[in-house]
C-alpha positions in Angstrom: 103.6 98.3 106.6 105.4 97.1 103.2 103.9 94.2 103.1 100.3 95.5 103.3 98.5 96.6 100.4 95.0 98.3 99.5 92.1 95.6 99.1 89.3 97.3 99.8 87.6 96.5 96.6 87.5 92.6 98.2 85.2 93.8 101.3 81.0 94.2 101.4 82.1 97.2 103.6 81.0 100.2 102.1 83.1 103.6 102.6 82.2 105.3 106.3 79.5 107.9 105.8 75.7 109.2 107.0 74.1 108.5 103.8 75.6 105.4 103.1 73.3 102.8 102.0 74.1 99.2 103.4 75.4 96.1 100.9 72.4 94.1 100.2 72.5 90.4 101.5 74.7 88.5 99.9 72.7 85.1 99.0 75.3 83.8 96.5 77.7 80.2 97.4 81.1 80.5 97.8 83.6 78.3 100.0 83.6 80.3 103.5 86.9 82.0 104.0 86.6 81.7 107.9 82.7 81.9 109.8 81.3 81.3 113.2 79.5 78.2 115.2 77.3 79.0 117.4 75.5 76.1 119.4 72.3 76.7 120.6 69.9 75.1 122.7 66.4 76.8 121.5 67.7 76.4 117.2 64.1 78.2 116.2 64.7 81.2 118.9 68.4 81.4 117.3 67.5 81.7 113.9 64.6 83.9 114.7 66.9 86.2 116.8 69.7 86.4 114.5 67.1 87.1 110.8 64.7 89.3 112.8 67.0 91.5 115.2 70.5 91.3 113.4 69.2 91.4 110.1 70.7 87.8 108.7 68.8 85.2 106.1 68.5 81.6 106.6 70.9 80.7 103.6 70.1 76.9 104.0 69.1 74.7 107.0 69.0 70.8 107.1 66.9 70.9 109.9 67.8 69.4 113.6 71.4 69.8 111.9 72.3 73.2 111.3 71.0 77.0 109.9 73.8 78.5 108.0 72.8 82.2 107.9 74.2 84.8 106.2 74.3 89.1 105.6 76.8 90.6 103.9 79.3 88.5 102.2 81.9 86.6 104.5 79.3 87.3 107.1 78.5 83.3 107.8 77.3 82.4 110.8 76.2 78.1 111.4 73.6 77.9 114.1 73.4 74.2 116.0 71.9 72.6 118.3 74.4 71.7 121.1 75.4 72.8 124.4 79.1 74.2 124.7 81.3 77.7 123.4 80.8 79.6 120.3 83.9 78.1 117.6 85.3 79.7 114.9 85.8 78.0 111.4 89.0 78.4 108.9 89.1 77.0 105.5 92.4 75.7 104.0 93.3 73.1 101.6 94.3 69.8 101.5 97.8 69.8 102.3 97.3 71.8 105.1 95.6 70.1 107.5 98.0 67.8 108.4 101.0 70.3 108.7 98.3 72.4 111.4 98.1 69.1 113.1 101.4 68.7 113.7 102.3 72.5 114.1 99.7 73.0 117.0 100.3 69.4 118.6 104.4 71.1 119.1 102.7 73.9 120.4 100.3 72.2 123.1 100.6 68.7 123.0 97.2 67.1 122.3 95.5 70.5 120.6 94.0 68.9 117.2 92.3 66.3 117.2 90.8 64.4 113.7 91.0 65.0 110.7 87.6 62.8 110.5 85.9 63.3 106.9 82.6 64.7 107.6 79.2 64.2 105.5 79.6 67.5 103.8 82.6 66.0 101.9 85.6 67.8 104.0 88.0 66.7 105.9 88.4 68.8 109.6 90.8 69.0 112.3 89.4 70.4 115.9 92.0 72.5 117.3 91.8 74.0 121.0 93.8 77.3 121.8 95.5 78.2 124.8 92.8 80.2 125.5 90.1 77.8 124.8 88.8 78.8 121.5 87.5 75.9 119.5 88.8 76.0 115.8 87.8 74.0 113.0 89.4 73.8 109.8 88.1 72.5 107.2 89.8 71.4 103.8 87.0 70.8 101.0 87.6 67.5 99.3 87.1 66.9 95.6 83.5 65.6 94.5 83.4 63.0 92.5 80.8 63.1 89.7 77.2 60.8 90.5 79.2 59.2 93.4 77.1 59.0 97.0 79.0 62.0 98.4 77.1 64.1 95.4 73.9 62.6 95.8 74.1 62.8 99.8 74.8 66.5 99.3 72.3 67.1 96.4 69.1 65.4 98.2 70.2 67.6 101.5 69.7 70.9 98.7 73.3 71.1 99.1 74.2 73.7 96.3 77.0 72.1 94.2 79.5 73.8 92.1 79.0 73.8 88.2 81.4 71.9 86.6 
């Protein structure tokens, strides 16, 4: 265990306890460090379900698209409308994507699939386990100032770091 260290001051987690009060919702922007998909076929039951009964916020929708919900921080959870399995979402940069590729293509031949640049300016490679997980990372790409990827992103109330 060397190579592990305290963090807890990273985590929304408060310490274990009967009077412990819960973190607030955490409605700030950040890059996701990792979150879930979740495809749905009834999108307003979803998003009713998971705000009512589990206690989430509708962070942002673009509606018929996707409801990214949220509760505590790193708590992410993108609702769509789809048929299919619950997927899991890693961020990494740039470099990376490539070297996954080729990494999980040695380890099951035909695995990723992209990257394809997607309309939320990221690149991201699909990646099915061996146990039939659906992965997508994602590698943000830099935003060029008053080009269309900006203004695609800021008339769909995209939030978009300050500069």
């Amino acid at each position: 265990m060397a190579d592990h260290y305290e963090a807890f001051e990273i985590s929304p987690v408060p310490a274990p306890g009967p009077d412990v009060a819960p973190p607030e919702v955490f409605r700030g922007i950040y890059g996701m460090p990792m979150y879930v998909t979740v495809p749905t076929a009834d999108l307003s039951a979803s998003v009713e379900f998971w705000t009512r009964g589990l206690g989430f916020v509708d962070l942002f929708t673009m509606p018929g698209q996707v409801t990214h919900l949220r509760r505590w921080a790193f708590q992410d959870v993108l609702l769509v409308p789809a048929a299919g399995t619950v997927g899991i979402g890693l961020s990494c940069v740039m470099s990376q994507i490539d070297e996954i590729a080729r990494a999980c293509d040695a380890l099951v031949p035909g695995s990723a699939t992209g990257p394809r640049k997607m309309p939320w300016n990221a690149l991201e490679l699909n990646v099915t386990t061996p146990e039939n997980a659906r992965v997508t990372v994602t590698a943000a790409l830099p935003l060029t100032a008053d080009s269309a990827e900006e203004r695609h992103l800021d008339e769909n109330g995209f939030m978009l770091p300050k500069a």
